[in-house]
C-alpha positions as CSV (number, residue, x, y, z in Angstrom):
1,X,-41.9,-21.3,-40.8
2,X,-38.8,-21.4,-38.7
3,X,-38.4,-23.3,-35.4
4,X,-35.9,-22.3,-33.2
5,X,-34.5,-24.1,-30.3
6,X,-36.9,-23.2,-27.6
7,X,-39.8,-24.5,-29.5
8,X,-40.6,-21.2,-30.3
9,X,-41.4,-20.5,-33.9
10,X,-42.1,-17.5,-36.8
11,X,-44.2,-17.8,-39.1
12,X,-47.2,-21.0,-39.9
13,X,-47.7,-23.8,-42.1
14,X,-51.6,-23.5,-41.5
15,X,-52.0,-24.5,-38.0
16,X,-53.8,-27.5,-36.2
17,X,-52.4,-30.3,-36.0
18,X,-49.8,-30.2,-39.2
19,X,-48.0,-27.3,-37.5
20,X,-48.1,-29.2,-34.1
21,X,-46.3,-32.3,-35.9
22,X,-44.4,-29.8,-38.0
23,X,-42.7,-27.9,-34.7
24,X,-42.3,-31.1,-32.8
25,X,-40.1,-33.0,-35.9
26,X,-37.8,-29.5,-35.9
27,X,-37.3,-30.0,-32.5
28,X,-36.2,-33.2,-32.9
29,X,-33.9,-32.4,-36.1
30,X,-32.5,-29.4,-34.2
31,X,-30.9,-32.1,-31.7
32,X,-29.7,-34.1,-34.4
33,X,-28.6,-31.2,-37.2
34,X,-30.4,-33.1,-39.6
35,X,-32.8,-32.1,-42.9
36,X,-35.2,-34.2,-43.5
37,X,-38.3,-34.6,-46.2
38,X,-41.8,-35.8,-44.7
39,X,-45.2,-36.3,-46.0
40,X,-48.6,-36.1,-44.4
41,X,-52.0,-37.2,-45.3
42,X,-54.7,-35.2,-43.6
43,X,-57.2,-37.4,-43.3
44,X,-57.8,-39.2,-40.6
45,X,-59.1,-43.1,-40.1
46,X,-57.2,-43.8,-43.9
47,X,-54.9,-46.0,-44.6
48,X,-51.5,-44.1,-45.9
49,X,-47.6,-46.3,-46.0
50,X,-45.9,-43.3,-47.6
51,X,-45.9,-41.0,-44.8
52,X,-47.7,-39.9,-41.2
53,X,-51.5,-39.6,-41.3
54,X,-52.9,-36.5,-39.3
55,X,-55.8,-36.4,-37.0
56,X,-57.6,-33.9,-39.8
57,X,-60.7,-33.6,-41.4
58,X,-59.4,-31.7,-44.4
59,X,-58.0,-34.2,-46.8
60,X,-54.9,-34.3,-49.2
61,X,-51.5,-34.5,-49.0
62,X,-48.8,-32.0,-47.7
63,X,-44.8,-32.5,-48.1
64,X,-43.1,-30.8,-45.8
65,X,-38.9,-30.4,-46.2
66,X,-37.1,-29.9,-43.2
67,X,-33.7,-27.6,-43.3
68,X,-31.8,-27.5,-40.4
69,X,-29.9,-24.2,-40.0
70,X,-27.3,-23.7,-37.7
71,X,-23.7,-24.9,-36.1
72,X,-22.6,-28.0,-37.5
73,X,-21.4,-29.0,-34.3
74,X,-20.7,-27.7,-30.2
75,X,-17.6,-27.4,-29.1
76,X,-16.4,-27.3,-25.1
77,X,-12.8,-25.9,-24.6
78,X,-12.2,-26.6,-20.8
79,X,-8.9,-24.0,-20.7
80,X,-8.7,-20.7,-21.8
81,X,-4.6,-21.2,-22.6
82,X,-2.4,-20.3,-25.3
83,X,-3.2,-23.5,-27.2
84,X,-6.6,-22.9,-26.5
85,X,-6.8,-19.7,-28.2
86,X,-4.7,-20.7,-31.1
87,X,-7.6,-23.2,-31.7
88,X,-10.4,-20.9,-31.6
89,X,-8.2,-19.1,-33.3
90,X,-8.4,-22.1,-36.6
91,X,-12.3,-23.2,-35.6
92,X,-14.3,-20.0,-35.6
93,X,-13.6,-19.4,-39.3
94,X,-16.1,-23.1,-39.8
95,X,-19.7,-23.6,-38.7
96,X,-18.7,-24.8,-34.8
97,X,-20.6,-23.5,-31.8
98,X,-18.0,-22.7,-29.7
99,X,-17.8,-22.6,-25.5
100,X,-15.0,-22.1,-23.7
101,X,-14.8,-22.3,-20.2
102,X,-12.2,-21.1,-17.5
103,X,-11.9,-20.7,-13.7
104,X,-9.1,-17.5,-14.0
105,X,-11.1,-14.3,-14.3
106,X,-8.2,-12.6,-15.9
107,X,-7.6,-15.4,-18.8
108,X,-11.1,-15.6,-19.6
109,X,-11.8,-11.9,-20.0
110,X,-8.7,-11.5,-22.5
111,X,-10.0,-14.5,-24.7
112,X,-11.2,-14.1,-27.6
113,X,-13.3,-15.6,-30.7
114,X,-15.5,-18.2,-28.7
115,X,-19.3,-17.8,-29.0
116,X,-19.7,-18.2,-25.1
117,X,-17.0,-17.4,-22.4
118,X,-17.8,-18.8,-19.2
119,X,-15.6,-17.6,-15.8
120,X,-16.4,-20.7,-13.8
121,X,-14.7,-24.2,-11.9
122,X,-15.0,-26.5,-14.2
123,X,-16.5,-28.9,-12.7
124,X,-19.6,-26.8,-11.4
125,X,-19.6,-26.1,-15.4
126,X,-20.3,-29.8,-16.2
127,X,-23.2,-30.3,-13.0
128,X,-25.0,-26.8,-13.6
129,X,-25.3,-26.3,-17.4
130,X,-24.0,-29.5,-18.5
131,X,-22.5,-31.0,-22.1
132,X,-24.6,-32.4,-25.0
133,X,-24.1,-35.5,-26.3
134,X,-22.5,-35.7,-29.5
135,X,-20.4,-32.5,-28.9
136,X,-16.5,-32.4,-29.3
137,X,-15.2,-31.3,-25.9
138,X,-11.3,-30.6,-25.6
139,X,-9.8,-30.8,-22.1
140,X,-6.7,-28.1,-22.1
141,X,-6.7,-26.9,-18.4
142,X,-3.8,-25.3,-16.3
143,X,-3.6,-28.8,-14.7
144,X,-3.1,-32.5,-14.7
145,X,-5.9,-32.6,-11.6
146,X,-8.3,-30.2,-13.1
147,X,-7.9,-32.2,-16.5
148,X,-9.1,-35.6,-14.6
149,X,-11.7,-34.0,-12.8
150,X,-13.6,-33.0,-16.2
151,X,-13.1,-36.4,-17.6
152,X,-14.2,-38.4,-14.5
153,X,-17.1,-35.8,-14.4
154,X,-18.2,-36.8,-17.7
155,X,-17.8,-40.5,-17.2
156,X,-19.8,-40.1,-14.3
157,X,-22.9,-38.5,-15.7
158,X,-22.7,-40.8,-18.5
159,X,-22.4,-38.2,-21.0
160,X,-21.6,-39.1,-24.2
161,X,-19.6,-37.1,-26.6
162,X,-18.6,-37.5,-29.9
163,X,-15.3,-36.4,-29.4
164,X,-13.1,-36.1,-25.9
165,X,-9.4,-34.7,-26.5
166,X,-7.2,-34.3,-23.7
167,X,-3.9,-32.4,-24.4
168,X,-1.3,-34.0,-22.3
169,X,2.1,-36.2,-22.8
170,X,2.3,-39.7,-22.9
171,X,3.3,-40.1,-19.5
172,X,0.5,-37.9,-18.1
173,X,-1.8,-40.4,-20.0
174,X,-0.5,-43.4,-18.3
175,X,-1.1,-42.2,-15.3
176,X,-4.4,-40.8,-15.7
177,X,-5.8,-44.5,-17.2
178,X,-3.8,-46.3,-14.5
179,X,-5.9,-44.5,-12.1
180,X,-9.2,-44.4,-14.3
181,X,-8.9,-47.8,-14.8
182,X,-8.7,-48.4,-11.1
183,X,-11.8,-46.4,-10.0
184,X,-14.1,-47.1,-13.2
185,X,-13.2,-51.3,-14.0
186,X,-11.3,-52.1,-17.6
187,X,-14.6,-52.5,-19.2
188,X,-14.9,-48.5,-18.9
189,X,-15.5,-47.4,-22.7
190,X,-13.3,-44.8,-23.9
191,X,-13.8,-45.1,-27.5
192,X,-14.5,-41.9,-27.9
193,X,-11.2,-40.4,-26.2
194,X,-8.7,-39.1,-27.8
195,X,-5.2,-38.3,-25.5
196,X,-2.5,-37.0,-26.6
197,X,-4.7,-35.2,-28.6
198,X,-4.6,-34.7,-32.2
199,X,-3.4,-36.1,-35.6
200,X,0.2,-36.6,-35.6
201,X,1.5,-34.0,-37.9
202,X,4.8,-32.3,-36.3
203,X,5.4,-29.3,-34.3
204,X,5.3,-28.0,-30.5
205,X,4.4,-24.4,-30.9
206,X,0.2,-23.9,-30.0
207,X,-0.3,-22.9,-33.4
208,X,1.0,-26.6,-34.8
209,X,-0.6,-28.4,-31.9
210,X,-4.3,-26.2,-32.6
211,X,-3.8,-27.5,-36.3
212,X,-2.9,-30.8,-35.3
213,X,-6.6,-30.6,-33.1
214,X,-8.5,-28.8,-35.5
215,X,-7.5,-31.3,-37.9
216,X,-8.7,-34.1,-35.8
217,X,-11.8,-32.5,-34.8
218,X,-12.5,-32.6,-38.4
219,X,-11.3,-36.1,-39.2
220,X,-13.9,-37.3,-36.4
221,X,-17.2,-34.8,-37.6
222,X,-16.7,-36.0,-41.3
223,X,-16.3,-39.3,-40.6
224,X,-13.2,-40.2,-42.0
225,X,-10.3,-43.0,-41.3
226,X,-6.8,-44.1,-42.0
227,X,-5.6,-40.8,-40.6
228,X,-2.8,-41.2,-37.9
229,X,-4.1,-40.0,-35.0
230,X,-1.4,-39.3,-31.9
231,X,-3.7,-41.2,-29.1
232,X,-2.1,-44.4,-31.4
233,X,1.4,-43.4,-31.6
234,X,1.6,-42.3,-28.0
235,X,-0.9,-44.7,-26.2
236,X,1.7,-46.5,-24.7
237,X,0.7,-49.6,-22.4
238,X,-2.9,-49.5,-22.9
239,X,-5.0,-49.6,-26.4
240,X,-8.1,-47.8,-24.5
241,X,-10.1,-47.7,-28.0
């Protein structure tokens, strides 16, 4: 049987109420891109540690295994620039969900490789469709003010992402946390922020700096440390992390 993301599904497992827990835990593991092996007793009023008991008449045992089957991860590109494309460019050769978003007609409609392309302000973006949690969202816009007003957006609706890169120079950062710090209190976690953005690896061109996020994008998804990320070389004043 597959589930898809509506709740929609192909295909049975039998019916009652095994395929009513069956849909319910894909849901669920279609949020969290997970596989996961369950067993049910269907038989209801016993006594069963090992797994879920059903509300069924029919007795036995059924073991379910769970695949999920789809993007690894989403991705939100807020800029539609040269760097932009140079990191589509590197991501949509790997299992990402990409969405990249743009308020210029003209540079969204020449874009290319994302999954979704989106011609709207930014932040109407953020308030009408919204980002999932645990997404990697890179902040790349034609300026510093549209830059801030997607990250304050997202600290505002408490949105939590895996991953928040903003591509910008030191000093830009300063100033953006001086003023963040001011409006939101130093308690404001930013754990998950990552600015300048990317591993430091070398290079200015768009196609060393998309490596250098692509890279980082990875480091974070996989889980692994001890790689030198910019945001601490070029933090400056404040160790927001």
């Amino acid at each position: 049987m597959i589930v898809l993301e509506d709740g929609s599904s192909i295909g049975t497992v039998g019916g009652g109420a095994l395929e009513y827990y069956a849909i319910n835990k894909a849901k669920k593991l279609l949020v969290e891109r997970k596989n996961s092996l369950e067993t049910y007793l269907l038989d209801e009023g016993k006594i069963y540690k090992e797994g879920t008991i059903l509300p069924m008449a029919c007795g036995g045992k059924v073991t379910l295994y769970y695949e999920y089957n789809g993007p690894l991860e989403t991705i939100y590109v807020f800029g539609a620039g040269h760097v932009s494309q140079a990191l589509i460019n590197v991501l949509k050769t790997m299992p990402f969900h990409i969405t990249v978003i743009d308020n210029r007609e003209e540079v969204i409609n020449r874009f290319k490789g994302a999954d979704i392309l989106v011609h709207q302000s930014f932040v109407s973006y953020i308030e009408e469709t919204g980002i999932k949690d645990n997404s990697f969202v890179i902040v790349s816009t034609p300026s510093h003010e549209y830059d801030y007003h997607v990250i304050n957006k997202i600290i505002e609706k408490n949105i939590k992402p895996k991953y928040l890169g903003m591509l910008c120079s030191p000093e830009k950062l300063e100033t953006y946390l001086d003023a963040t710090y001011k409006e939101y209190g130093k308690d404001l976690d930013l754990s998950y922020f990552y600015a300048p953005i990317g591993l430091d690896l070398g290079g200015n061109s768009p196609e060393e700096i998309a490596i250098s996020i692509a890279s980082e994008i990875l480091v974070i998804s996989h889980g692994k440390k001890n790689h030198l990320h910019m945001r601490s070389v070029y933090s400056g004043k404040y160790h927001y992390w």
